[in-house]
C-alpha positions as a printed Julia matrix, in Angstrom:
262×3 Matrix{Float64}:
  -95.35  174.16   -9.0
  -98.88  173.39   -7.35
 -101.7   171.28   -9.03
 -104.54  172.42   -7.65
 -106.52  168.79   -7.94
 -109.95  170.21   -7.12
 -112.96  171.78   -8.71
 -113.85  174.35   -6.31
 -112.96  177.99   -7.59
 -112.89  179.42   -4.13
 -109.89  177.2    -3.07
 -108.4   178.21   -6.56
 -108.82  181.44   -6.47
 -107.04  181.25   -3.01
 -104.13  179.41   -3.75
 -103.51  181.54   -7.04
 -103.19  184.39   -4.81
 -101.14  182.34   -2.12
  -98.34  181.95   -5.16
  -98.76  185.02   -6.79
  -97.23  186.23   -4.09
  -94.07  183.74   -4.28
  -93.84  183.47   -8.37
  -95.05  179.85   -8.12
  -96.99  178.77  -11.17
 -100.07  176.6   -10.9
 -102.04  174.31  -12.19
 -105.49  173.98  -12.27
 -107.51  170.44  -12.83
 -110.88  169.96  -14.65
 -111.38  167.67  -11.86
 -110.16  165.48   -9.24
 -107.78  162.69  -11.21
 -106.1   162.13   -7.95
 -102.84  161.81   -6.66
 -100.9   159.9    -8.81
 -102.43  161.86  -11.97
 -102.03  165.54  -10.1
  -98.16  164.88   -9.68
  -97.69  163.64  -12.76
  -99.34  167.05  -14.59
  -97.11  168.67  -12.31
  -93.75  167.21  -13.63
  -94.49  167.6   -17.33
  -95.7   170.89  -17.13
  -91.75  171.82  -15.16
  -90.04  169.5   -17.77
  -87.27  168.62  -15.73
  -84.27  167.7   -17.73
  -82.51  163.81  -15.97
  -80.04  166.07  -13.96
  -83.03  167.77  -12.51
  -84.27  166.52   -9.01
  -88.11  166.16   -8.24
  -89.26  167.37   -5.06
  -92.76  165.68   -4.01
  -94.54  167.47   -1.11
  -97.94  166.29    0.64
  -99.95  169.69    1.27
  -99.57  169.35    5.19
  -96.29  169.67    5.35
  -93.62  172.15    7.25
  -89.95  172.35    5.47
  -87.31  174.59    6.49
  -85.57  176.68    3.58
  -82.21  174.63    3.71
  -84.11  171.12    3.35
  -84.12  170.53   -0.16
  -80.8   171.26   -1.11
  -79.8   168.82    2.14
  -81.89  166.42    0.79
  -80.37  167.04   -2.77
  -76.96  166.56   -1.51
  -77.34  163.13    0.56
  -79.01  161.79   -2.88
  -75.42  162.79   -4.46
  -73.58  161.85   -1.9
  -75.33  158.5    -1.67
  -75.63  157.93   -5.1
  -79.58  157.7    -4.66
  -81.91  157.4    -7.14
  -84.57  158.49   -4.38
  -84.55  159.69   -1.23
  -86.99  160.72    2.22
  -86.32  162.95    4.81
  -86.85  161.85    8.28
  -90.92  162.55    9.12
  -92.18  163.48   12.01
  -95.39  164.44   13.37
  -97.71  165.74   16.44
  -96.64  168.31   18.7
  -94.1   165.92   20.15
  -92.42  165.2    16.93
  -92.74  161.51   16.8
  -91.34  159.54   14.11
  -94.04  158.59   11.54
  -91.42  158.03    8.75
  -87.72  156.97    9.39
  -86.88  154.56    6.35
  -89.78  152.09    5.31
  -89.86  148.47    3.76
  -92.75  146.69    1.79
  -93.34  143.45    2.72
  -94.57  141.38   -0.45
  -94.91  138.19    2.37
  -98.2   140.61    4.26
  -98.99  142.72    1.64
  -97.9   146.16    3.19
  -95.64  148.79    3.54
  -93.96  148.79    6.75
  -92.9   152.43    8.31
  -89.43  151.98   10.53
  -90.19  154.35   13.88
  -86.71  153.92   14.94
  -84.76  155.6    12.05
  -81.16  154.85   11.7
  -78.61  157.51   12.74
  -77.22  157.4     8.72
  -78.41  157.37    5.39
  -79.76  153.89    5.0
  -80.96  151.76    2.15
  -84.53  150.98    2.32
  -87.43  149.34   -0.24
  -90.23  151.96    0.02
  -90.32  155.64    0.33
  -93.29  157.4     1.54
  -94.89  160.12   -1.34
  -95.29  162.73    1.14
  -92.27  163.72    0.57
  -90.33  161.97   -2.05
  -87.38  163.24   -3.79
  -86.74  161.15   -7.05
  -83.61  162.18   -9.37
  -85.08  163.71  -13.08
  -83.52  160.2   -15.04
  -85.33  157.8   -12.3
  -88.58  159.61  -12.98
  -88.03  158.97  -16.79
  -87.15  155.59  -16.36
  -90.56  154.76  -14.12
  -92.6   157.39  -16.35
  -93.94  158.52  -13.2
  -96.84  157.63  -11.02
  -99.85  154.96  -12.34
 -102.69  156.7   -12.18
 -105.66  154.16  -12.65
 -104.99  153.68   -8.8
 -106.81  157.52   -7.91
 -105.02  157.43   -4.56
 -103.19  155.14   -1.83
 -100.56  152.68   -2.82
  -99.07  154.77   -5.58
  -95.64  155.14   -4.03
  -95.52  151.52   -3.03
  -96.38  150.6    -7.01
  -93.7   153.11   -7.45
  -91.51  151.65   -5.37
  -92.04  147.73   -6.53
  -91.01  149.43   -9.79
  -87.5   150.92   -8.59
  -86.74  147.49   -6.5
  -87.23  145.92   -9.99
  -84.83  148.05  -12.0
  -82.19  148.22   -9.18
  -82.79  151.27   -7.93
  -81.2   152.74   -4.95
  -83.5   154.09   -2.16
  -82.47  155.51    0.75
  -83.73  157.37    4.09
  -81.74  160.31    5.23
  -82.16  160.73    8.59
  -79.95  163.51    8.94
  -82.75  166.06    7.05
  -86.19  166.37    8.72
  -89.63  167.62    7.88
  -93.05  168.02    9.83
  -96.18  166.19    8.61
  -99.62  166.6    10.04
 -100.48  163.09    9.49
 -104.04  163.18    8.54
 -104.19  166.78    8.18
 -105.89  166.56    4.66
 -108.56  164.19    5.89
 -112.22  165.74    6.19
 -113.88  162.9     8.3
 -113.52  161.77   11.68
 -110.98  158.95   11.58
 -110.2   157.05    8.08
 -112.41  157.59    5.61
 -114.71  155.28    3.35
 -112.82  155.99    0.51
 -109.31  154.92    2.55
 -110.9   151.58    3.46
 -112.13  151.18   -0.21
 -108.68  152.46   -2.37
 -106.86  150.7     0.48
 -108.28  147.08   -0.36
 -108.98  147.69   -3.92
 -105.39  148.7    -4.8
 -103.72  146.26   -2.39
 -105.27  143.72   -4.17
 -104.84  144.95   -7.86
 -101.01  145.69   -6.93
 -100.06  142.33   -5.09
 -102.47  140.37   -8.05
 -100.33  141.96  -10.95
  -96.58  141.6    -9.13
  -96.63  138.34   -6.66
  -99.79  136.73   -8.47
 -102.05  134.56   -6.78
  -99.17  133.36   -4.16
  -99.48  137.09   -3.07
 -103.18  137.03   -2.67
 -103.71  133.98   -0.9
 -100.85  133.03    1.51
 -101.93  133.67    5.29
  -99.68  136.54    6.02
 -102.07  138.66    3.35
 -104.94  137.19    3.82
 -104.39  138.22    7.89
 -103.22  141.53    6.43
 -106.63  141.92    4.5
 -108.8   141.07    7.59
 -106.98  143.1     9.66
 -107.88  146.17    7.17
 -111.3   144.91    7.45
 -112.2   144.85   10.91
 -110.36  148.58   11.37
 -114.06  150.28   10.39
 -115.12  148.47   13.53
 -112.68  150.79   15.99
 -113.54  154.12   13.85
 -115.66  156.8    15.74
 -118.37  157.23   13.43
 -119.89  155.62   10.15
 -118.67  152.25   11.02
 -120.82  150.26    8.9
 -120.18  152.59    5.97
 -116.91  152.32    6.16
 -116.9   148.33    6.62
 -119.4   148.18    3.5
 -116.92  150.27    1.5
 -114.0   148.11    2.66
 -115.39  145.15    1.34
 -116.43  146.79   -1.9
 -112.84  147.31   -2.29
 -112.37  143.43   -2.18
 -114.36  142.73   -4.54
 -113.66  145.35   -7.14
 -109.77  144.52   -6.43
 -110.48  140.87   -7.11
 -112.79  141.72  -10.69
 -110.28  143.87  -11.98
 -107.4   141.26  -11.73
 -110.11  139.11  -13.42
 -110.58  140.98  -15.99
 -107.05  142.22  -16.78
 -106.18  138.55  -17.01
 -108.72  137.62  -19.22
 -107.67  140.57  -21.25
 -110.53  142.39  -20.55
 -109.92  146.54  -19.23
């Protein structure tokens, strides 16, 4: 299944073709709902049954034929309610995903570059390429989609922690990600530095409450995030301005939402 999350026909037209040629059905959006919205069309349109196993794959990806069922067999083996393969990227293949962690103390999900040589428990899996058994899915009901993009699989995640879910990294299967590859501006882009603030702060407001907000560790993490614009090649000041934007719409919708206003 693809979602095509766009509005231009011309890419449309070109990925109908694409699958036409491999019987893969699409999907086509009235408009960009983003991420967290696009996979979840996706899911309900295959109706997988809770034996099923959901395969999530960022665009700029390379998988051999024989990874999914690997990556199918680990999570039965392991008895995994979702799993990652190993990621790597650039030319030289270096690790940009072996097994992950979210640290509630900073505020941020932590990517391990030295992955483990077996399947190891971790406490956040990267979306890019996510497998999630059929019965976890129905149990989370999916991605949140008021967060458009960025910090949906670490919401996700929080959520499985919660209900004792098992998540593991499997080392032993391996996929190619062009890191970046979907990006259209030089560098991050405004709307990274402004979904990046805004949803930190919405998703450490709503699960650690203000201790999460306002201990040093985040508020070092949130500065941090800040000054990045400052090191970009280009549109540095737009990028700062949207960054702080982010703030401050973060910090008016936890208002709001606790004074039971949406």
């Amino acid at each position: 299944m693809i979602v095509d999350n766009s509005d231009d026909m011309c890419e449309w037209s070109r990925i109908r073709s694409a699958a036409s040629r491999f019987g893969v059905d699409c999907i086509q959006m009235s408009s960009n709902l983003g991420f967290g919205a696009g996979v979840n069309r996706g899911v309900k349109a295959l109706n997988p049954s809770d034996e099923s196993h959901i395969w999530i794959l960022n665009p700029d990806t390379v998988v051999r034929p024989d990874t999914a069922v690997a990556l199918m067999t680990a999570l039965s083996d392991s008895g995994a309610d979702i799993a990652s393969p190993l990621i790597v990227t650039d030319p030289s293949e270096r690790v940009w995903y072996g097994g992950g962690n979210f640290d509630s103390r900073r505020g941020r999900t932590c990517h391990w570059s030295d992955a483990p040589d077996v399947i190891t428990e971790c406490t956040f899996v990267t979306g890019a390429a996510m497998m999630i058994r059929g019965l976890a899915w129905r149990r989370l009901g999916g991605f949140r989609e008021d967060l458009f993009m960025y910090w949906e699989d670490a919401e996700l995640c929080i959520r499985a922690h919660q209900r004792g879910m098992k998540m593991v990294i499997v080392p032993s299967v391996a996929i190619w990600h062009a890191v970046g590859g979907t990006a259209n501006d030089s560098g991050k882009s405004a709307l990274y530095y402004f979904y990046m603030q805004r949803n930190r702060i919405l998703i450490l407001g709503e699960y650690f409450g203000l201790g999460g907000l306002v201990g040093v560790s985040a508020i070092l993490e949130a500065l941090r995030i800040g000054v990045r614009p400052f090191r970009e090649e280009s549109q540095r000041v737009r990028k700062f301005t949207a960054s702080a934007r982010g703030i401050v719409h973060g910090l008016r919708l936890l208002a709001g939402r606790s004074s039971g206003i949406v």
